[in-house]
Every structure is written in C-alpha cells, then in structure tokens.
N, C-alpha and C positions, 0 to 999 in steps of 0.2 A: 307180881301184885301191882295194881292199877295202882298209881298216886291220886290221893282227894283232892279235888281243886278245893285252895284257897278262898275262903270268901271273902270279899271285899267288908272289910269291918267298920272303914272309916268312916266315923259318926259326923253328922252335919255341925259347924259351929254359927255360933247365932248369929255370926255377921252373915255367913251365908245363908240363913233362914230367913232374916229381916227383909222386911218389905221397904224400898228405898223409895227416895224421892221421886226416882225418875219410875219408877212401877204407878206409883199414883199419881204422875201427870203424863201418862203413855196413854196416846190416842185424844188425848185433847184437842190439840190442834191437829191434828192427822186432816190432809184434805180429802175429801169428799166429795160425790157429787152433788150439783143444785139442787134446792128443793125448789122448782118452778110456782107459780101462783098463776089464778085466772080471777078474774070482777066478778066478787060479787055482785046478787043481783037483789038480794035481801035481807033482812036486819032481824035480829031476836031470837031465833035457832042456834039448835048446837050441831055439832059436826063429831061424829065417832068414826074413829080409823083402828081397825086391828089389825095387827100381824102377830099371829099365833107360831108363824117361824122363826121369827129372830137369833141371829147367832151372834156370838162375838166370841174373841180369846181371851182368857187372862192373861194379863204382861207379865205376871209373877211365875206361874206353873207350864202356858203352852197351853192350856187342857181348853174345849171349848165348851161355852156360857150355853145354853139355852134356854129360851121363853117364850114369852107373850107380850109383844109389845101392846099399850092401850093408848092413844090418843084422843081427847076430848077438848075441842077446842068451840069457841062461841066466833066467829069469826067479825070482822070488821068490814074493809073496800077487798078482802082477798081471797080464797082458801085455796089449800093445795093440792097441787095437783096430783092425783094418784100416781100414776105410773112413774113421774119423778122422785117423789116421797118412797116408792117401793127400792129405786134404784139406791137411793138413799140407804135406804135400811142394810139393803143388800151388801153394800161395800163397807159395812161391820162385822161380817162372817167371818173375815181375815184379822181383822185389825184389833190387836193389842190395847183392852182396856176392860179396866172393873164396869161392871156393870151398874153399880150405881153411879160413877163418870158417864156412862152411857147412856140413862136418860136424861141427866142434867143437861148433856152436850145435845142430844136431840131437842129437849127443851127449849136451851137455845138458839138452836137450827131452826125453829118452829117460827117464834118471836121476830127473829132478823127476817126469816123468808115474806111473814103472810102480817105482822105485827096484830094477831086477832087479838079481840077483849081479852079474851081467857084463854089460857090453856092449861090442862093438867095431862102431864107424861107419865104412866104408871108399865114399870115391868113387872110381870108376874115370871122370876126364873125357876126352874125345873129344879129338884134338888141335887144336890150335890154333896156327898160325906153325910148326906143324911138330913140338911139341913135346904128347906126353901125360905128363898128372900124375893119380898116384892118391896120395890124402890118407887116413890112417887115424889114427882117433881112440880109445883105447879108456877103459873105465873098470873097475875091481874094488872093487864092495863091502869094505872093510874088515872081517878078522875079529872086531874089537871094535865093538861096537854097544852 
C-alpha cells in the first residue's frame, strides 16, 4: 500500500505575513534610466503620454503589476523625450515596487527631468484577487519661483 504524502500544514504567522518597512521603500531609489528632454518650442498646450504596457513586481509577493500608465503634463523650456521615457518605463518590469510608489517615483522622474507646469501620473492597474486600483499622482509648479 502506497504511503499518502504529508502535506505541509504549517500555517503562515503574522510576522511573516506583514508587510515591512523595507517592502514599502523597495524600488524607490532603485536607479534607472534618464529621462532625456528636448526645447521646447511653445507655451500653453498639454502633452499626453500613454503606455498601456507597464509592468512592475511587487516586493512583497514576486507576482507581476500590470497597467496603463497615463502621463499629462503642460510642459515649460522642456518635454520629454519619448524613446527615453519608454526606456524609462521599461526598466520597471523587473524592479521590486508597489505600484502606487511607482507613479509617485515616476512623478518625480517627470519634475527633476523636464520641471513642466503640471503634471499628473495616473496608473490604471489590471486586477488582481479581483480587485482593480488606479493611483494618481499630480504635481503644480508653484507661482513663486
């Protein structure tokens, strides 16, 4: 008579469930590629950037994020440059971070890069456990400079 395999019974405890400090500052700082800029060459317009592939990991599970990134910026002396910005994006498919870290950190990649009027960063992620989340980050140039 065969022997039943054992199943592994042992139940998770909540220190190993918890989501740690180092889970929600993972990928913060991670480096990345440049987001390049080129002169602007006029004033009052906005500028929309999608990427409807976006990927990232979670630091917590391993498992990977998918969305839609949406960028809207009014731009300033700058805007950016596509094919850099894509690269950009791109070297998030790997990297270890919540996706709401993820467009805040884009957010700020945006500002430092090209410092437009405005910008808003909005992800639209895919669901996940059943549940979809869209994160939106924006920023406004201050009147005083």
């Amino acid at each position: 008579m065969a022997k039943k395999k054992e199943k592994n019974n042992k139940k998770t405890t909540a220190a190993e469930a918890a989501y740690t400090p180092e889970h929600a500052r993972a990928g913060l700082d991670a480096e990345l590629p440049e987001i390049e800029t080129w002169p602007n060459q006029f004033a009052g317009y906005q500028i929309e950037i999608e990427a409807p592939e976006f990927t990232s990991v979670c630091p917590k599970t391993g498992l990977p994020d998918f969305g839609t990134l949406v960028v809207e910026y009014v731009p300033d002396q700058h805007c950016l440059e596509l094919k850099s910005f894509k690269l950009y994006t791109l070297a998030y498919r790997n990297l270890g971070i919540f996706y709401e870290n993820a467009v805040n950190r884009i957010l700020r990649d945006i500002v430092k890069a090209c410092d437009p009027l405005e910008v808003t960063v909005t992800g639209i992620f895919r669901p996940r456990g059943g549940l979809e989340s869209t994160v939106t980050a924006s920023y406004q140039r201050s009147k005083k400079r």
